[in-house]
Structure formats: C-alpha cells, structure tokens
C-alpha positions as CSV (number, residue, x, y, z in Angstrom):
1,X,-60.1,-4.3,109.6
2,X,-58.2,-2.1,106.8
3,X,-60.3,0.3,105.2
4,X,-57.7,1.7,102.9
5,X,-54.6,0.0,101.4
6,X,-52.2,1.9,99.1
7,X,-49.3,-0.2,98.0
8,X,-46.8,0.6,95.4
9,X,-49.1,3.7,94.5
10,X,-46.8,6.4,91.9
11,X,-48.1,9.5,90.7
12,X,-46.6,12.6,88.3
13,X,-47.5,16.0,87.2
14,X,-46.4,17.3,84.2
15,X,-43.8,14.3,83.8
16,X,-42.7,14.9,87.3
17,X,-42.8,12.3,89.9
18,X,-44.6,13.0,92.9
19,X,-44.8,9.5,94.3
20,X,-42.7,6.8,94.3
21,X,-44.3,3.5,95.5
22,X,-46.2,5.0,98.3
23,X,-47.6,2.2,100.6
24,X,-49.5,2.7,103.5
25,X,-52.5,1.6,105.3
26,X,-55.5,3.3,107.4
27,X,-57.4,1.0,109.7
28,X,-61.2,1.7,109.5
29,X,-62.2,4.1,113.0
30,X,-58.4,5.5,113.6
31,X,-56.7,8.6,112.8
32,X,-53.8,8.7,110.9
33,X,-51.6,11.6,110.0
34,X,-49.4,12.1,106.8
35,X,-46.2,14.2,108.1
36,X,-43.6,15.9,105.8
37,X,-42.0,19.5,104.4
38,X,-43.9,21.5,101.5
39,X,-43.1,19.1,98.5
40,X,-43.0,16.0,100.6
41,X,-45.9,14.1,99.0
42,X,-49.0,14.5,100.9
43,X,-51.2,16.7,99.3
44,X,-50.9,14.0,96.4
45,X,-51.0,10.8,98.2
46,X,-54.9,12.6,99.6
47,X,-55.8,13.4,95.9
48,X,-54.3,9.7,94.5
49,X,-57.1,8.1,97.4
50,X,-59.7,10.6,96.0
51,X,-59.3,10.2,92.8
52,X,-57.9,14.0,91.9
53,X,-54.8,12.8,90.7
54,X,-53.9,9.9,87.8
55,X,-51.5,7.1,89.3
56,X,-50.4,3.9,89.0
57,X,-50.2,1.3,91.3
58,X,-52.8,-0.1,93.5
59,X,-56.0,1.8,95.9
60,X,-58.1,-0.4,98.0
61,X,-60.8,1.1,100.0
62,X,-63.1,-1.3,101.9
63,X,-61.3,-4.3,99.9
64,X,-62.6,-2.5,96.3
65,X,-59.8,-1.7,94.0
66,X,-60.7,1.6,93.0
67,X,-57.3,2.4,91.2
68,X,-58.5,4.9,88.4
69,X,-62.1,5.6,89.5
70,X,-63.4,9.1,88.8
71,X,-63.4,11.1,92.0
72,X,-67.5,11.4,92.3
73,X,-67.6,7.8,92.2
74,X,-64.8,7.4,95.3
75,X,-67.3,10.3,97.4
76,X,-70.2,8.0,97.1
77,X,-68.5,4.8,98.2
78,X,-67.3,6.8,101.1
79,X,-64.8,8.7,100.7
80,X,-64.8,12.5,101.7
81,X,-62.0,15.2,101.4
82,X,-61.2,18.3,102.9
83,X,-58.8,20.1,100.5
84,X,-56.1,22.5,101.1
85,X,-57.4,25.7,101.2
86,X,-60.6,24.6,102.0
87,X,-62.8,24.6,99.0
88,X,-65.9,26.7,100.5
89,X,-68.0,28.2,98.1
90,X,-67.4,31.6,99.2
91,X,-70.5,33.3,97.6
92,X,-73.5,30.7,98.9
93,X,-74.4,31.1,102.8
94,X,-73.5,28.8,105.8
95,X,-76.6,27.0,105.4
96,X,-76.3,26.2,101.5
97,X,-72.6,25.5,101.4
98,X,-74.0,22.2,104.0
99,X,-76.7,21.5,102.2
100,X,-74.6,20.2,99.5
101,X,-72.4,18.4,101.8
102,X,-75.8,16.2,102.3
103,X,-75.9,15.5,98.6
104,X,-73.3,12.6,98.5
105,X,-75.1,11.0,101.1
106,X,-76.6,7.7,100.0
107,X,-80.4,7.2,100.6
108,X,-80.0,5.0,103.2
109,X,-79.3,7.9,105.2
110,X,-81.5,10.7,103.8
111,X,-83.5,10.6,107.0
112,X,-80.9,11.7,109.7
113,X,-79.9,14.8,107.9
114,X,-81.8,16.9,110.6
115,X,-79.9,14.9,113.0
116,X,-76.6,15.1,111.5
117,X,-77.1,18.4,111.0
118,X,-77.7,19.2,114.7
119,X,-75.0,17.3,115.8
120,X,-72.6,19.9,113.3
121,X,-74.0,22.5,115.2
122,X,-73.3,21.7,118.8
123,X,-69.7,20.4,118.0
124,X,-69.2,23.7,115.4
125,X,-72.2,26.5,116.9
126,X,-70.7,29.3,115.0
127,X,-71.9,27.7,112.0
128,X,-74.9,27.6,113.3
129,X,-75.0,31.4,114.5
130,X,-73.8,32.5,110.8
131,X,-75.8,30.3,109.3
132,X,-77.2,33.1,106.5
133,X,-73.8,34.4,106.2
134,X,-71.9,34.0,103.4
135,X,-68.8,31.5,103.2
136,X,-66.6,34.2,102.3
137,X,-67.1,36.6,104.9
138,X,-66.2,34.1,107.5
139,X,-62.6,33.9,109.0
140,X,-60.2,31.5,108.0
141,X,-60.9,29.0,111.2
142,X,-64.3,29.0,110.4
143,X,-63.8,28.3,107.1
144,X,-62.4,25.7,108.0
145,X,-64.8,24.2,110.6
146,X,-67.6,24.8,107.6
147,X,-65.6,23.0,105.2
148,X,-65.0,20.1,107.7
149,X,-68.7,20.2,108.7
150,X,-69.6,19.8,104.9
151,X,-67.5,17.0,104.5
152,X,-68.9,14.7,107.1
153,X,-72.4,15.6,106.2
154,X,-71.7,13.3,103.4
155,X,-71.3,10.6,105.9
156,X,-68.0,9.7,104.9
157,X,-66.3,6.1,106.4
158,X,-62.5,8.2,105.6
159,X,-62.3,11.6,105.6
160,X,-58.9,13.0,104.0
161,X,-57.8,16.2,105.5
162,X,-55.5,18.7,103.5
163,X,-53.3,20.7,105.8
164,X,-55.9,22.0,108.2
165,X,-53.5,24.3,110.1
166,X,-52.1,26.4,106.6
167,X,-52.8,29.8,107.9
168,X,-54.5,29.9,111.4
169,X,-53.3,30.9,114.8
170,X,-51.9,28.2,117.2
171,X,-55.2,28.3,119.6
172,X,-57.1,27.8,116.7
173,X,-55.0,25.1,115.2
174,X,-55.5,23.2,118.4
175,X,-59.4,23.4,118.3
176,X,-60.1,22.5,114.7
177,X,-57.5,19.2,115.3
178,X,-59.5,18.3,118.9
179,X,-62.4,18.9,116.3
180,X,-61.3,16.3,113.8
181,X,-60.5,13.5,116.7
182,X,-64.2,14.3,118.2
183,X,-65.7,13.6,115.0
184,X,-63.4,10.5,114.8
185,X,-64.8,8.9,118.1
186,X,-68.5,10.1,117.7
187,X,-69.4,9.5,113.9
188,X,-67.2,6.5,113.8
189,X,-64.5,8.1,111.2
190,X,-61.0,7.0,110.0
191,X,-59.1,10.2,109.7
192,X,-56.4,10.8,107.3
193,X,-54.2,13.9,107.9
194,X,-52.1,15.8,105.8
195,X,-50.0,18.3,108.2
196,X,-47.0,20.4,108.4
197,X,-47.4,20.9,111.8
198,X,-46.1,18.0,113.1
199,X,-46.2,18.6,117.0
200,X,-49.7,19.4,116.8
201,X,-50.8,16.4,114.7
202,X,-49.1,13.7,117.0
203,X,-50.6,14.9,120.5
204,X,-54.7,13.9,118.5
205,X,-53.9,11.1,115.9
206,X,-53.0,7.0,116.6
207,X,-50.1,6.5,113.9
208,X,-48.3,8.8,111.3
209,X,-46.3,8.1,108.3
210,X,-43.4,10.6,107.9
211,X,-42.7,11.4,104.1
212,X,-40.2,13.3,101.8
213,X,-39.6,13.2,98.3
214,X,-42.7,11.0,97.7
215,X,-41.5,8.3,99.9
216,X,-42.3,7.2,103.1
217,X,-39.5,7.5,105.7
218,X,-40.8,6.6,109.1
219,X,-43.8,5.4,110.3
220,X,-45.4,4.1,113.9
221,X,-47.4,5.4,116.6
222,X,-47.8,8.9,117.6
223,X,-46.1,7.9,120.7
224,X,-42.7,6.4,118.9
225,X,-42.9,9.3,116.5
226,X,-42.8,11.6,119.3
227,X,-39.6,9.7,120.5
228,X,-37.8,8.8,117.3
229,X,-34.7,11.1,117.5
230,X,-34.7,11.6,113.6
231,X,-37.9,12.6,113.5
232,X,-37.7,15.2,116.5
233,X,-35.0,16.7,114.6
234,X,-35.8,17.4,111.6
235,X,-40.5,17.6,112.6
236,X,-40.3,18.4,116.2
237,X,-38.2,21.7,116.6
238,X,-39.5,25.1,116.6
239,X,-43.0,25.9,117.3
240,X,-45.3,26.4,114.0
241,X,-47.0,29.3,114.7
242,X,-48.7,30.0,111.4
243,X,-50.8,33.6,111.1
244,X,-54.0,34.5,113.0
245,X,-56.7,33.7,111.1
C-alpha cells in the first residue's frame, strides 16, 4: 500500500524555486533513497513531507492530504525526521535528548517505551554507555545514531533522513546506513533517504529517485540504478570519503 504520495509538489525560498512538480511515491515498510548533487532538491522535498517548508501541490500520507499542515501535526500522524546536521540538543544528556523523542508518541503506545527503549540500546549500545553524557560532547557518528534513535522513539510509520553521511568516515557511513535498514525490517519502517553518497545508499535501500534542479531524473530499483549508465556516470564515480568523524 502507498504510504506517501507526492505529486506535482513545488516549493520556493525567497522567490526561488526549489521544486518543480516533484512526484514520487514511498510504499509503507520499504526504503527509499533521494539521490542528487548539493542543490538538487532533497533536503526540500524531506522538509515539503514534514511540513518545514510552504508548497504547493499535493502530500498524501496514509491517504490524508496533509498539503499545508503545520509540522507538529505531520510528527503525530507519523511522521518523523532526521535533519541535516542532526538536530541534537547538544547541552541535555543522552538520556534526556530520548526522552523527548518518546513525547510524539501517541498513547496507545506509552507503555512500550521501556521496550523501545531497550531495543535502541542493543542496536545503538553506545548510547546506552554515555547515557549521562551530554549530546554535544559526543562524536559526530554518534550524534548521529542519538538523533536516529530519537526519531524512532516517536514511533514513526516514515522516517525522513537528511544526509546521514555529511561528515563521517566511510566505516562509519556504512554502520549508521546498515543501522537505518535494521530499523526498517525490525520496527516495520518506510525509510526515506536523502544522500550524496550515492554508492553507499544503493547497496541498503529498495528504490531511489535521482534528482537535480528540483526534478526528478531517474528512478527504479537500487539494482537498475546501479546499472543505469547515466547514473554511474555522473553518481557512481569516485569514492565519497567524507572526514572522520
């Protein structure tokens, strides 16, 4: 079944256009990955589903047109986002900064927070061995396994995910995307992606749209991606290697 539908979806900062038409879709327990250059569109087309970002057009998630609605009330229908560059709050502890990932949750699900909870811990452990430690004084990998870990304490059906990669070493590149596809399979997530690193996202996710300029360019299975001639030449070339983190 689709879980999330955009069609024709536009959006602009500052009179610029940063979409134009975007339509895709995101089958509900699949991994999907937005591909593209700096500029290319998918930072916005993550904030246009989250409701971060004004556009026109049309956002359907779980058959609810929710074109327009104010961000908090996309989060409690199911929605959860990872942004780029994280979004810890560096000066609260481990501990706190998932407590208010539990906050979004409905109350249907108050009662497995314990659960949940331990189940972030054995997939993530560090979090649970800095637990008092404060956000800031982690690395940036960790940083970005607590901000992950925050995110799905919410108990999101989609989770959006800005650019995981921006800034960490290859090996831990690799482990935070395994990370992502585990959560996928075992909390019964669809995943949207945004990466730059376009190797990387195609060996974990089902089916990536390829965009520049706002538009979508290609699309298809990881598989036909990994084959599509266009695609290895201008996505697939040179290792991204980004900085240890």
């Amino acid at each position: 079944m689709t879980l999330l539908q955009l069609t024709g979806v536009r959006a602009a900062y500052d009179g610029v256009q940063a979409l134009h038409g975007m339509d895709l879709a995101v089958t509900g327990g699949e991994m999907v990955a937005l591909l593209g250059a700096n500029g290319a569109g998918k930072t916005t087309t993550l904030r246009a589903i989250s409701g971060t970002v004004s556009v026109e057009g049309a956002v359907v998630f779980d058959e609810r047109d929710v074109t327009g609605w104010a961000a908090h009330r996309v989060a409690r229908l199911g929605v959860g986002h990872v942004p780029e560059g994280r979004g810890t709050f560096v000066d609260l502890t481990v501990e706190e900064n998932l407590t208010l990932g539990t906050l979004a949750r409905g109350s249907r699900l108050r009662g497995q927070v314990k659960e949940d909870l331990a189940a972030v811990h054995e997939l993530f452990p560090i979090l649970r061995d800095f637990s008092r430690r404060q956000a800031g004084a982690l690395s940036g990998g960790q940083q970005q396994m607590l901000a992950i870990a925050r995110a799905i304490l919410g108990r999101p059906r989609l989770l959006l995910v800005d650019e995981p990669s921006l800034g960490l070493a290859p090996m831990v590149t690799t482990e935070i995307l395994r990370s992502l596809r585990v959560l996928q399979a075992e909390w019964q997530l669809a995943v949207l992606l945004a990466e730059q690193n376009a190797r990387r996202a195609l060996a974990v996710v089902d089916r990536a749209y390829v965009l520049e300029s706002g538009r979508v360019v290609a699309s298809g299975s990881a598989a036909e991606l990994r084959e599509n001639t266009a695609v290895q030449d201008a996505y697939l070339g040179a290792e991204q290697t980004g900085r240890p983190a």
